[in-house]
C-alpha positions as CSV (number, residue, x, y, z in Angstrom):
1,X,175.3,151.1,137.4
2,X,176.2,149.6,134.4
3,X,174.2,147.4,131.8
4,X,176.4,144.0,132.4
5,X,176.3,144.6,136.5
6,X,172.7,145.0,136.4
7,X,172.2,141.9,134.3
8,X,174.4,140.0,136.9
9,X,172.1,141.2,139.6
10,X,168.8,139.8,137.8
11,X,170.6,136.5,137.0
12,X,171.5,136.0,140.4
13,X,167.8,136.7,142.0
14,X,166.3,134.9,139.1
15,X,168.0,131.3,139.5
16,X,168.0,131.6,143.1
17,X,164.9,129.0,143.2
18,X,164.8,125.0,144.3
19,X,165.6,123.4,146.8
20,X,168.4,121.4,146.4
21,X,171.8,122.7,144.5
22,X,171.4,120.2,142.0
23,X,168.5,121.8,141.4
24,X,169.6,125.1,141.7
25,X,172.6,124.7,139.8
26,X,170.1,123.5,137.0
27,X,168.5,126.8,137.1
28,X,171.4,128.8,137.0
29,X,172.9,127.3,133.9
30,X,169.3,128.1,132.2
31,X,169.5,131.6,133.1
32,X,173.0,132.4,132.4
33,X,171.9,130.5,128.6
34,X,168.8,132.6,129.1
35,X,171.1,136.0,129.0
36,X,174.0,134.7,127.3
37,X,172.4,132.8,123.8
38,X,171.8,134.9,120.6
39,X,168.7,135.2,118.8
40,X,168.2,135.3,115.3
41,X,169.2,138.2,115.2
42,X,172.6,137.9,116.5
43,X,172.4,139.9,120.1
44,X,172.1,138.6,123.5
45,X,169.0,140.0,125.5
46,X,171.6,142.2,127.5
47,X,173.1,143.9,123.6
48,X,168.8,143.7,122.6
49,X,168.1,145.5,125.6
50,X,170.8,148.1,125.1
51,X,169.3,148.7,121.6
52,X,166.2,150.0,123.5
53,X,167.9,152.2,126.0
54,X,169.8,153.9,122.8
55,X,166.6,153.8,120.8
56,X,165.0,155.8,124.3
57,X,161.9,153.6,124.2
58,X,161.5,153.5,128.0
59,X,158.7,155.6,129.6
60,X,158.3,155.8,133.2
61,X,154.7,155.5,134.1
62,X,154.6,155.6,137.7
63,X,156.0,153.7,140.9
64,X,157.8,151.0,139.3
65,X,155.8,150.5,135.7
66,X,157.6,150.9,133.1
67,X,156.5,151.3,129.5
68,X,159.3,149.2,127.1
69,X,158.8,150.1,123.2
70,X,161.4,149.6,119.9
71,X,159.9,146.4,118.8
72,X,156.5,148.3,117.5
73,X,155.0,146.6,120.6
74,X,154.8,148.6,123.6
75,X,154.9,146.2,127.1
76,X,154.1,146.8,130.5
77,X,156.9,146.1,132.3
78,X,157.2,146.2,136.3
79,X,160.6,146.1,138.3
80,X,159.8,146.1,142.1
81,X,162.8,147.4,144.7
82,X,162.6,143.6,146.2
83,X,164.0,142.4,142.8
84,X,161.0,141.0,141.7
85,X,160.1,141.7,138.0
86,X,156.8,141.2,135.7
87,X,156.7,141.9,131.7
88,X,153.4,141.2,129.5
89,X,155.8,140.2,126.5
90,X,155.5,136.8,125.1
91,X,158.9,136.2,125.9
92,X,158.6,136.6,129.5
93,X,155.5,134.6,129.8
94,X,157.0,131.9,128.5
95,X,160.2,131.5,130.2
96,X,159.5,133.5,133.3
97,X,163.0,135.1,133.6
98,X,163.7,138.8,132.5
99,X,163.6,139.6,129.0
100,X,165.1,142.8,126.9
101,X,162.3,144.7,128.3
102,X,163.2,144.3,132.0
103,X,166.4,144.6,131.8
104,X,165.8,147.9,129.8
105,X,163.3,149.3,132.8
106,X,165.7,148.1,135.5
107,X,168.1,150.0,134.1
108,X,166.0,153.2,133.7
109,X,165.0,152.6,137.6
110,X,168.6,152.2,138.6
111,X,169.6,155.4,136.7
112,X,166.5,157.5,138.2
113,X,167.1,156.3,141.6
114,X,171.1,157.6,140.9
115,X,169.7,161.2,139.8
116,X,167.2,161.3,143.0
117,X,169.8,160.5,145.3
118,X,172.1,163.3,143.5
119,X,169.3,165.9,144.0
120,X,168.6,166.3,140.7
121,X,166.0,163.8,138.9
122,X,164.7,164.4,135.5
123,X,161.9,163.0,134.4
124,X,161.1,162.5,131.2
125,X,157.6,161.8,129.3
């Protein structure tokens, strides 16, 4: 699965809260700004979290932890089958919706759980 189709998935599980769709429509706009403004920096959270998949600063732990460098900070990260998602990053716990270091370990899990299904999963320390 690609980057961009993966970051669609998360958007759509992470706005899917309230009640009403007012409400929900709310929330949607504020994720798809959450994935779609540019930092300082210049690059989305989707292009930051692509710089840490080419940078290879995701280490499988075990289950579905996840440790997300390339910043010189190395999170915890957690991406659960039921699309449920945790990072210790500052960025995460202020917003609540996934930041560069999820979307980097979802993409890791997708890939791994690609290569188990082909027979032939590598894993990597």
């Amino acid at each position: 699965m690609d980057t961009f189709k993966m970051v669609q998935q998360i958007a759509n599980r992470a706005f899917m809260v309230g009640n009403t769709l007012d409400h929900a429509h709310r929330n949607y706009c504020h994720t798809i700004r959450h994935f779609t403004e540019r930092g300082s920096d210049g690059l989305t959270r989707r292009e930051r979290a692509e710089a840490i998949l080419a940078q290879g600063a995701v280490k499988f732990v075990v289950d579905t932890t996840f440790l997300v460098g390339g910043c010189g900070t190395d999170y915890v990260v957690t991406v659960n089958d039921g699309g449920t998602y945790n990072c210790n990053c500052p960025d995460f716990a202020m917003c609540g919706l996934p930041c560069k270091h999820v979307l980097a370990a979802a993409v890791v899990k997708a890939t791994r759980a690609e290569q188990a299904e082909g027979g032939w999963l590598r894993l990597s320390s």
